[in-house]
Structure formats: structure tokens, C-alpha cells
GUDOVEX-217105 format. One line per 10 residues: number of its first residue (from 1); their letters; for each residue x, y, z of N, C-alpha, C. Coordinates in steps of 0.001 Angstrom, whole numbers, plus 500000, padded with zeros to 6 digits. Example, Ala and Ser with C-alpha at 12.3 -4.5 7.8 and 13.67 -1.06 7.14 Angstrom:
// residues 2
1> as> 513190:494310:507800:512300:495500:507800:513200:496700:507800; 512850:497750:507080:513670:498940:507140:512900:500030:507870
// end
This chain:
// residues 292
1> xxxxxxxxxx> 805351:466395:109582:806186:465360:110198:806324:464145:109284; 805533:463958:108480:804755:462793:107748:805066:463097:106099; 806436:464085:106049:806541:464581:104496:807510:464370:103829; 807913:463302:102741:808692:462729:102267:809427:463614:101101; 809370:465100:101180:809821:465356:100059:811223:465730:099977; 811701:465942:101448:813347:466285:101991:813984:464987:101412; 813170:463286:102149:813597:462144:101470:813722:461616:100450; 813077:462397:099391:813162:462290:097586:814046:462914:097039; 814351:464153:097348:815282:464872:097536:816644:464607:097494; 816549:464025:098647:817809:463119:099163:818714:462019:098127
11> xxxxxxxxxx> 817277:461623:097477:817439:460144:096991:817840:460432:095734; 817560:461135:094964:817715:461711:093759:819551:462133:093565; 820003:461739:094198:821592:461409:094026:821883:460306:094613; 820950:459199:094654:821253:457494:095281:822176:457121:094451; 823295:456715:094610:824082:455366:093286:824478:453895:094364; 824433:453458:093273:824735:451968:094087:825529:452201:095372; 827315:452406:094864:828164:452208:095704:827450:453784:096963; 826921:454631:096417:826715:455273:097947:825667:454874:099216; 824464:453970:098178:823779:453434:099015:824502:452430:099707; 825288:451449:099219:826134:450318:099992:827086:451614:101099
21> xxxxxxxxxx> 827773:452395:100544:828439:453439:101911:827177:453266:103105; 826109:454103:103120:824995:454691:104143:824709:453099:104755; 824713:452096:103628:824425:451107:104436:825130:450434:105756; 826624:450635:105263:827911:450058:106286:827482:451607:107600; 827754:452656:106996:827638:453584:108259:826308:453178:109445; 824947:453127:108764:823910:453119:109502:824410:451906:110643; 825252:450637:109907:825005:449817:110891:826071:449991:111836; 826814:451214:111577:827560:451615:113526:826333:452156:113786; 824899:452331:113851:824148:452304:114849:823037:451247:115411; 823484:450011:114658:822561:449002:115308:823448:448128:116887
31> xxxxxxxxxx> 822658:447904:117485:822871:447113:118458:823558:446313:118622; 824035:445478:117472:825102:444400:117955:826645:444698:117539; 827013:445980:117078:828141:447417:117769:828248:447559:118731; 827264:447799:119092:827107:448715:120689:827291:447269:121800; 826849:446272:121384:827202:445126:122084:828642:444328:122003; 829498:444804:121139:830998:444663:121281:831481:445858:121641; 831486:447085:121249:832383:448584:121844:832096:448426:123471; 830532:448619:123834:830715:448648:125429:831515:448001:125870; 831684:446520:125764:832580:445713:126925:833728:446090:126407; 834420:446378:125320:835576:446607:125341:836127:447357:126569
41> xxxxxxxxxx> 834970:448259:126674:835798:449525:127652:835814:449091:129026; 834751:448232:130155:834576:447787:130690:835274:446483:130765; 835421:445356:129877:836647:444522:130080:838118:444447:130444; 838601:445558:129235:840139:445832:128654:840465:447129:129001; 839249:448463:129324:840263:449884:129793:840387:450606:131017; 838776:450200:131093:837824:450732:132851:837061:450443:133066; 836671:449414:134101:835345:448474:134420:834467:450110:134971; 835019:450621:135619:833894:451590:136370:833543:452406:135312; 833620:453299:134437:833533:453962:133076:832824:452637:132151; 833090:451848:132002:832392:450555:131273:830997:450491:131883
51> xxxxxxxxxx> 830777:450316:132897:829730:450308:133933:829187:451055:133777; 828903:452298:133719:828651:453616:133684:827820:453875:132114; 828731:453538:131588:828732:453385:129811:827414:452515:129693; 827486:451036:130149:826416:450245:129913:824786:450796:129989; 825117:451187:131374:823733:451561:132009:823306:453126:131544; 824249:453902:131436:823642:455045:130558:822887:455023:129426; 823996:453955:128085:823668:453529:127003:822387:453037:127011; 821903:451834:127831:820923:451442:127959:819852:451901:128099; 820192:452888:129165:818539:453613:129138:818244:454205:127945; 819470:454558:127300:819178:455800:126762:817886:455173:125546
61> xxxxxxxxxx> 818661:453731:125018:818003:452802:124593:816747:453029:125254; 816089:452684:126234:815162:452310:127129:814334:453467:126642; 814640:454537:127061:813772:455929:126553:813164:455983:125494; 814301:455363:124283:813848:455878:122917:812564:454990:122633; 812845:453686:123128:811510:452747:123117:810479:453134:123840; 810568:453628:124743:809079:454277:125079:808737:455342:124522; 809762:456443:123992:809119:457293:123390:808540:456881:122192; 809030:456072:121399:808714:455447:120040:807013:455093:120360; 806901:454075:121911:805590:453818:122025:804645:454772:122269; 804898:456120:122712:803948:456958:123128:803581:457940:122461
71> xxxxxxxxxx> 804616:457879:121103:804542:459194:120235:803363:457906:118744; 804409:456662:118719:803485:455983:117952:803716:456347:116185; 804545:456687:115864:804504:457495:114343:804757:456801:113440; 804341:456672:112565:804776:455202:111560:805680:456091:110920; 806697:454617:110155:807183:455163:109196:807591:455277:108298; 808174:456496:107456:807757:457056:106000:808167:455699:105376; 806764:455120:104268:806216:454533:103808:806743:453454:102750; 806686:452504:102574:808080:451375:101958:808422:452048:100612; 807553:452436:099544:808363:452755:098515:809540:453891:098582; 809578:454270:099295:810880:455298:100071:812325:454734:100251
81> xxxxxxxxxx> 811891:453396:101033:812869:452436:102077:813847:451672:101078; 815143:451815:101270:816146:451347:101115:816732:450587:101418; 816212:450227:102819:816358:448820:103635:815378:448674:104504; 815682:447420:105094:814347:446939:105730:814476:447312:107114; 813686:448108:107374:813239:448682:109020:811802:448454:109261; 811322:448238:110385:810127:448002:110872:810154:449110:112051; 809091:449059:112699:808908:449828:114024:808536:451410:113865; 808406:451928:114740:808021:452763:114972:809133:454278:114640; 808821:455598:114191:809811:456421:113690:810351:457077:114609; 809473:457818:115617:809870:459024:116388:810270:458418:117831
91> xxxxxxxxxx> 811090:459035:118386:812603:459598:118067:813306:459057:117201; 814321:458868:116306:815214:458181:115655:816083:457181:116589; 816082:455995:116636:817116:455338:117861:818613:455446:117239; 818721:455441:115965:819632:455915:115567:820689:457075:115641; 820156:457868:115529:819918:459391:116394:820695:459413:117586; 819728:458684:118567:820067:459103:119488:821164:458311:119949; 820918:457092:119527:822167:456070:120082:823299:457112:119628; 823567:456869:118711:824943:457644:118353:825279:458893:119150; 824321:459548:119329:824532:461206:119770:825007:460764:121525; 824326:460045:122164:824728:458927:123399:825820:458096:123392
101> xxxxxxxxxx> 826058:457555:122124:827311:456606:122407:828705:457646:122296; 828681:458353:120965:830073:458629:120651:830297:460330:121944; 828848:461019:122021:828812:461733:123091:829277:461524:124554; 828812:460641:124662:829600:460064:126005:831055:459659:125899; 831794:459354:124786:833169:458934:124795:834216:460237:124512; 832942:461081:124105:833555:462594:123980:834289:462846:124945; 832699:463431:125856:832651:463757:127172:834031:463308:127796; 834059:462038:127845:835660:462001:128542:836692:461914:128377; 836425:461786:126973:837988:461767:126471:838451:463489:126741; 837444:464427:126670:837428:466096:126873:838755:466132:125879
111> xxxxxxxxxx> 838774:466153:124288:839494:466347:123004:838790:467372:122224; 839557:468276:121539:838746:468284:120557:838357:467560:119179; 839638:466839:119430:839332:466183:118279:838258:464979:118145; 837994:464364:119704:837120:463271:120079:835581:464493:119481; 835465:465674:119798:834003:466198:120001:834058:466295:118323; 834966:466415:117701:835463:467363:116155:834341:465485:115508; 835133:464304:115973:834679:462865:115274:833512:462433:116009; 833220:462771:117242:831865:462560:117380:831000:463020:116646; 830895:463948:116285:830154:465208:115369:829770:464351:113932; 831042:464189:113622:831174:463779:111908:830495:462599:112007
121> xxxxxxxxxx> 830743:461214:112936:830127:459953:113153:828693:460264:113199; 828055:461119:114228:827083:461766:114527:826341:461793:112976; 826531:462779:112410:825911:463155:111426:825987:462705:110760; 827170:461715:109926:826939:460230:109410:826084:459573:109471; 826032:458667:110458:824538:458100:110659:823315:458833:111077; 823428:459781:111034:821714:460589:110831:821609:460551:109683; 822422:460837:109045:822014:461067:107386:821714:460053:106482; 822214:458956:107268:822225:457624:106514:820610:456996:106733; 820171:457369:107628:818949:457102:108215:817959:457939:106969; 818472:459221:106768:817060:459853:105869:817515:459899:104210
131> xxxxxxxxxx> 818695:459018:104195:819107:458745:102708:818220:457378:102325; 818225:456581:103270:817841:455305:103806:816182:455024:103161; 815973:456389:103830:814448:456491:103663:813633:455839:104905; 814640:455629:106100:813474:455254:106755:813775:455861:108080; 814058:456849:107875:813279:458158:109258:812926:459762:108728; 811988:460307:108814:811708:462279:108803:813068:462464:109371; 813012:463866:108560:814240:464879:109081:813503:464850:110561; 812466:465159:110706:812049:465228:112529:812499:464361:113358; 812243:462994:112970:812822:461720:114181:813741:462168:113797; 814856:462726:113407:816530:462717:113493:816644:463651:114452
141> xxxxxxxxxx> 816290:464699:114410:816194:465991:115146:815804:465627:116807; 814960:464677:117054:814059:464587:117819:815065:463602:118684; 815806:462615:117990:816703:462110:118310:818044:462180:118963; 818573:463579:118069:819720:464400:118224:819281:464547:119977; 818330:465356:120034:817438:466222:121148:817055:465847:122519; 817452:463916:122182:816702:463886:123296:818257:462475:123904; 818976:462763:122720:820500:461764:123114:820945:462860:123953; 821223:464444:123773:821565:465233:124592:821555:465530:125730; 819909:465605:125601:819466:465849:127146:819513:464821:127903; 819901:463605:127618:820254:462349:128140:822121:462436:128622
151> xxxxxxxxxx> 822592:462700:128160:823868:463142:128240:824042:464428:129567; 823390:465765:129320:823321:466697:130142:822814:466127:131872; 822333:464718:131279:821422:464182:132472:822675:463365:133833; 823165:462765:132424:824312:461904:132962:825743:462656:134050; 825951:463891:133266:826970:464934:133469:826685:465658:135107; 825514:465309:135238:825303:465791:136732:825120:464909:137399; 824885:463352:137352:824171:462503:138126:825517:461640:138255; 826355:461206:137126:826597:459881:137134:828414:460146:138725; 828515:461235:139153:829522:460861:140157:828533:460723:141530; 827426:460517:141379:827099:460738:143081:826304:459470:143065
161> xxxxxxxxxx> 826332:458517:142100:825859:457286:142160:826786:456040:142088; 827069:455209:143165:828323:454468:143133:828105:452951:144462; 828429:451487:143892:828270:450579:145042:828845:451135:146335; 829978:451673:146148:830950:452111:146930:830283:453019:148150; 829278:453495:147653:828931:454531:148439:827773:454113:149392; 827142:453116:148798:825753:452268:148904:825922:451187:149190; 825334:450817:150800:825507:449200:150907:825472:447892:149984; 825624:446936:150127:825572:446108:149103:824059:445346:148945; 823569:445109:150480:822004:444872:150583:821314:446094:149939; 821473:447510:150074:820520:448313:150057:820471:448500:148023
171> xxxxxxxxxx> 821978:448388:148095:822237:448172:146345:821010:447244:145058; 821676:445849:146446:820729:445358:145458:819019:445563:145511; 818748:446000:146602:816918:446333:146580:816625:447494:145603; 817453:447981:145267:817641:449521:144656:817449:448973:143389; 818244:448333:142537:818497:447734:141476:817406:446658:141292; 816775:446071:142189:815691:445281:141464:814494:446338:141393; 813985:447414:142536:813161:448616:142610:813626:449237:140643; 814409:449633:140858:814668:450349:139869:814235:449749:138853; 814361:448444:138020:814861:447713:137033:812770:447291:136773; 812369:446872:138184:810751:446580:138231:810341:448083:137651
181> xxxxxxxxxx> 810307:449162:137992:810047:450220:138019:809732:450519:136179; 811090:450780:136120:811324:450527:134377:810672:449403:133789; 810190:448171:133981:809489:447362:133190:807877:447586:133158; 807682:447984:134054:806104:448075:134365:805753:449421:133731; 806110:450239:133459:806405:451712:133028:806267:451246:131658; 807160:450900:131290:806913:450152:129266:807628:448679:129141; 805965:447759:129307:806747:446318:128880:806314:446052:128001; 806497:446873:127292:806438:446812:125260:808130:446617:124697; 807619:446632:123505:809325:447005:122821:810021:446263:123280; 811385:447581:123479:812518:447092:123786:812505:447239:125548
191> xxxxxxxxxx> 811493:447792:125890:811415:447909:127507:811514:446893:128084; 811338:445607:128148:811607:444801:129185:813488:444291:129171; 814124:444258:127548:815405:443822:127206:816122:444814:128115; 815694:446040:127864:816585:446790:127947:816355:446960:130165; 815641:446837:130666:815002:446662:131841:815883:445845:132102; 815700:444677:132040:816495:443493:132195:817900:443597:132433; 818444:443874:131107:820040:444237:131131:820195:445408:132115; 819818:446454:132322:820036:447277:133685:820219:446752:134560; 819398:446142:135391:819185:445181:136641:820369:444184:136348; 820780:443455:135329:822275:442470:135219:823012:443079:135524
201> xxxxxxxxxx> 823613:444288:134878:824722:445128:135224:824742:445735:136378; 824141:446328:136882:823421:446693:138198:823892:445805:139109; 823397:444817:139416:823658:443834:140217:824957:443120:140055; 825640:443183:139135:826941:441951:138743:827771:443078:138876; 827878:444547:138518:828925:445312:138707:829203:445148:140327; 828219:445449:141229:828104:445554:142602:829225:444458:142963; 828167:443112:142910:829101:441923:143004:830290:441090:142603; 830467:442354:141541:832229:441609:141052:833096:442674:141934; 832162:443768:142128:833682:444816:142763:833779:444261:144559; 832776:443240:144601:832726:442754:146124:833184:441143:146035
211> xxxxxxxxxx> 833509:440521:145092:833889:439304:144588:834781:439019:143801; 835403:439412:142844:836479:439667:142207:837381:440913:142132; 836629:441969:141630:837450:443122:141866:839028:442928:140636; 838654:442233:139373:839172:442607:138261:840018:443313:138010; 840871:443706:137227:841689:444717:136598:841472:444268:135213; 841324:445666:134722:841136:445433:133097:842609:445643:132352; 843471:445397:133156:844900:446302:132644:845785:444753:132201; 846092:444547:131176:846542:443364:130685:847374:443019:129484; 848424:442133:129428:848959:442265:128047:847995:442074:127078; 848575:442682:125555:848039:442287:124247:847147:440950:124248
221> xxxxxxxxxx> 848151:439942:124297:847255:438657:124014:846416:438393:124709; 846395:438920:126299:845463:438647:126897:844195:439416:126423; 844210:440786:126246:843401:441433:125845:842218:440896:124446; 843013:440571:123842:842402:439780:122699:841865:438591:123199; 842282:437099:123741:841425:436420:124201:840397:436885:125113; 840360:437804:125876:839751:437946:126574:837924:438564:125872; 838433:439484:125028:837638:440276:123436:836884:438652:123513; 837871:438213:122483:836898:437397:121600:836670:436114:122606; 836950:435780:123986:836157:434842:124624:834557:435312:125220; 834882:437129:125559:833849:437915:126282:832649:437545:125264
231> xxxxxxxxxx> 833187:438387:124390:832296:438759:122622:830851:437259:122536; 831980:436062:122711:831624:435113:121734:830648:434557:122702; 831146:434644:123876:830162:433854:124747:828942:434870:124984; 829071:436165:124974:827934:436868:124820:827036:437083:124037; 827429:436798:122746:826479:436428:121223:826063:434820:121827; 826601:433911:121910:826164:432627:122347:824864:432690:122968; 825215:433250:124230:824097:433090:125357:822924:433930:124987; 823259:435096:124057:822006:435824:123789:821212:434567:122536; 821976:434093:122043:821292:432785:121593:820419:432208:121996; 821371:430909:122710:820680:430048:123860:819655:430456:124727
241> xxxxxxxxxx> 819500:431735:125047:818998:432128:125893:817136:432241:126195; 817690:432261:124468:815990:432712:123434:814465:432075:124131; 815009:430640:124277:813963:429470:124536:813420:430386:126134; 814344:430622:126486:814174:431056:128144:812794:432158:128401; 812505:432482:126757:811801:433503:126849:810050:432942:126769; 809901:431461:126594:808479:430935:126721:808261:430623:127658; 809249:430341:128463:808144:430100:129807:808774:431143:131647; 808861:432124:130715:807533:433076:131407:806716:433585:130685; 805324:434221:131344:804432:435068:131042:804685:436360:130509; 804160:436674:129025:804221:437849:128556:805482:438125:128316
251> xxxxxxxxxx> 806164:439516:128251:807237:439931:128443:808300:439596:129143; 807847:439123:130731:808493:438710:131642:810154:437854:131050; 810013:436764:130588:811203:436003:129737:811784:436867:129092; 811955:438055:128590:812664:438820:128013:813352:439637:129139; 812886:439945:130063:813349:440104:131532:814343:439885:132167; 814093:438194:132074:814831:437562:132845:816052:436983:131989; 816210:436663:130780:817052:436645:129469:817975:437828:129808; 817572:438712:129521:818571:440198:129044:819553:440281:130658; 818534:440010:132037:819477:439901:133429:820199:439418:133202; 820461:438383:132590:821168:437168:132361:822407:437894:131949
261> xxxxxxxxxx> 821742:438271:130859:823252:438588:129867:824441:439658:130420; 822807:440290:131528:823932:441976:132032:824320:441116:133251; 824030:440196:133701:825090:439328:134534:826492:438727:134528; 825945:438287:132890:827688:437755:132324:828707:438734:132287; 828127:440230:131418:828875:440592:131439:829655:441591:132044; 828968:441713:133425:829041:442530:134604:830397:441787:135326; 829807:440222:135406:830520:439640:136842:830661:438336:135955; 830091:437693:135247:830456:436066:134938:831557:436145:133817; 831742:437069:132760:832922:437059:132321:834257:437522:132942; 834114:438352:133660:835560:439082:134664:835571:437673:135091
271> xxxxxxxxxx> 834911:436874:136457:835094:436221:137222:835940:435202:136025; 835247:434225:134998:835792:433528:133856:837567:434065:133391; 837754:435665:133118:839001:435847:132758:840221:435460:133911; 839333:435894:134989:840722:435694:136535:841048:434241:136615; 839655:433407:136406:840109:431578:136492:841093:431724:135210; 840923:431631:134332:841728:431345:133276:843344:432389:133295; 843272:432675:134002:844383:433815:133869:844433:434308:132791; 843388:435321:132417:843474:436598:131473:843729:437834:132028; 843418:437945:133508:842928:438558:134434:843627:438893:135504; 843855:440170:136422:844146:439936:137829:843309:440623:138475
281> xxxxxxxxxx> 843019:439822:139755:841715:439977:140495:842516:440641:141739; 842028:441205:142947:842404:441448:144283:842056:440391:145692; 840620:439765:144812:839918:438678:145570:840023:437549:145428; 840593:437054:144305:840553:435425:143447:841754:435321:142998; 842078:433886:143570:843432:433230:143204:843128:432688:141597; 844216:432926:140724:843928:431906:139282:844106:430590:139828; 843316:429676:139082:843358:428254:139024:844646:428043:138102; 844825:428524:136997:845232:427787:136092:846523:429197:135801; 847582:428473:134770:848972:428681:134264:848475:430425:133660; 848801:431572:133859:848684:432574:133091:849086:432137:131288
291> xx> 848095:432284:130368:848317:432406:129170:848699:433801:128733; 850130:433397:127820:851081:435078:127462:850031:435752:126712
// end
């Protein structure tokens, strides 16, 4: 598991400009991607599919961090490393994010050509990861393996779970049960962020489809302000937010931070686009002049 010779291997055709390539690819799998693509879809194409998207994505996130904590595997060793990674190897989050993100956009787009570029994206950033030098062919594999069965998971579960179906009191006890459940389980890592943001979305999807009730369907320009007002105020607040994280205890502030954010962008940005008229709501009058 622990054998670098596939990764020497590898490396032994490094050149500048291909390491700068693996570098741009790897980072369609870091996190602050995945923190502009989600809302796109959920802002601007389909809040309920956006919704869906978030909280899948997330766990899937959520998993890989506990597995990372329970498997524990360091990894392969800095003179290898091509860039700077820390943490733990097994599963690959890389891996799996991708095999989860572009898998799921497969899934519904049902193309072949969507499954033909998931594939290629897919294996892009796996490879970039063990060109990289900083994951085993195993965490990739392990990764692939367990974005799947996360996917296979989704494919049966995600139509019989819905506010719609579920009171709005019983919703939200569900969603804080759930969200406690997941933190106490692993409040290491990324377990409490990713905890956190569940329970935001969770709760703010509920309450915008019972309080605003949005349409993501909008001209061009709106679409774009709407992007880069969502975007900006969501990098902001994950900012600002930071301090929020000393006073609570332990983990806890990372908790209550990340709610935050899956609040905004559940229910406090929709609600924000309908005032401003970016937006049309079913529940909320605009205040102000529609901007073209």
C-alpha cells in the first residue's frame, strides 16, 4: 500500500509544462470548485437537483474524512511530492470527489457523452494525484470505490426523501438529529464542516421552499449577477466567519460556521436575489426595480 515505485515510475516523464497541466487539473478537485459548480445548479438551473447535489456531495465529503480517520495512512513521503498536501492518504478525496461530483451530473444528464467526459475528467484527476506524488495507486482505487458506492447509494434513496413529503416541524428535528448524529460520529477533520453544512442546507432548503419558493429560471444578466453576488458573498462569509470558530468549544465553532454558510446558501441568498429582483419568488413581493 506504502510502495512508491508505480509513483517513480510515473515521474520519470515529469516536464515542467506537464507538471503545471496535473497541477491546473488536480485543482478541479479541490473544494473551492465544488463551492462555485454546486450553487450554480441550485441557484440558476434547479434548486431541488442543487439541493440534492449539495447534500450528497457533502457527505460524500463527510465519509472520505472519516474514512481517512479510521484507516489513518500517511502519505507517500515528501521527496515524492510535487505539491504541497498534508493529511491523511486513504481513500483519495480526490478520487472520490470527482467520481461523486461529475458521476452524479452523469447520472442525470443520462448522455453518453456526459458518462464518455465524466470518465475522462475522472481519470484526469486520479492521475494527477499519483503524478503529483501524493496518493498510492490504492487511495485512488479506494476512492474510485467508495465515490460509487456512494452514488449506487444515492440512486435508490434520493426520490423518497423530500420537505414535501415531511412536515416542516418533523423536518427540522430530523435535520438537527441527523447533522448531531454525523458530528459526534467524527468531530475530527473535515467532520464537523462538513456536518455543519448538511444541517444549513437541510434546514434553509426546507425553509425557502416554505418562504420564498424561488425560481432559478432567469435572464442572462440576471443569472450572472446573481453567480457572482451568490459566489462572492459566500467566499466572504466563509471568511468572516472564521473568528466564529473560538468561541465555541472544540470543534463545535466549525459547526456552527459551516450551518451558517449552508444557510446562506440554501435560503439567505435566494431570499437576497427575490429582494433585489434577480429572482421570482411565489411567496415574496420584490422591493426594488427588476435589474435587466
Amino acid at each position: 500500500m506504502t510502495d512508491t515505485s508505480f509513483i517513480l515510475w510515473v515521474q520519470q516523464f515529469a516536464q515542467p509544462w506537464l507538471t503545471n497541466f496535473f497541477l491546473a487539473v488536480t485543482a478541479l478537485g479541490a473544494m473551492e470548485y465544488y463551492m462555485v459548480a454546486i450553487p450554480i445548479v441550485y441557484w440558476l438551473i434547479d434548486k431541488h437537483l442543487g439541493f440534492r447535489f449539495a447534500v450528497f456531495f457533502t457527505f460524500s465529503a463527510y465519509a472520505n474524512s472519516g474514512l481517512k480517520y479510521l484507516f489513518a495512512v500517511p502519505r507517500p513521503p515528501y521527496e515524492v511530492r510535487l505539491t504541497v498536501q498534508e493529511g491523511y492518504s486513504f481513500p483519495s478525496g480526490h478520487a472520490q470527489g470527482s467520481t461523486a461530483f461529475w458521476g452524479f451530473l452523469a447520472l442525470h444528464l443520462r448522455q453518453r457523452w456526459a458518462w464518455a467526459g465524466a470518465a475522462v475528467l475522472i481519470a484526469l484527476i486520479c492521475f494527477s494525484r499519483i503524478y503529483l506524488g501524493v496518493h498510492y495507486p490504492l487511495d485512488i482505487l479506494g476512492g474510485i470505490a467508495m465515490g460509487a458506492l456512494l452514488l449506487g447509494g444515492y440512486q435508490l434513496l434520493h426520490t423518497r426523501v423530500s420537505p414535501d413529503k415531511v412536515p416542516l416541524k418533523g423536518w427540522f428535528w430530523t435535520s438537527i438529529g441527523i447533522a448531531l448524529a454525523l458530528y459526534l460520529f467524527h468531530p475530527h477533520g473535515d467532520g464537523p464542516v462538513t456536518a455543519g453544512f448538511i444541517l444549513g442546507a437541510l434546514l434553509g432548503y426546507a425553509l425557502e421552499m416554505h418562504t420564498v419558493d424561488f425560481s432559478p429560471k432567469g435572464r442572462v444578466g440576471q443569472n450572472i449577477l446573481r453567480l457572482l453576488l451568490g459566489i462572492g458573498t459566500l467566499f466572504v462569509l466563509r471568511i468572516s466567519l472564521k473568528p466564529l470558530t473560538n468561541l465555541f468549544p472544540g470543534t463545535t465553532g466549525d459547526l456552527a460556521r459551516y450551518t451558517l454558510l449552508g444557510l446562506w446558501a440554501s435560503l439567505g441568498a435566494p431570499w437576497l436575489f427575490v429582494r433585489l429582483g434577480l429572482a421570482q419568488s411565489s411567496k415574496l413581493k420584490k422591493q426594488t426595480t427588476s435589474l435587466p
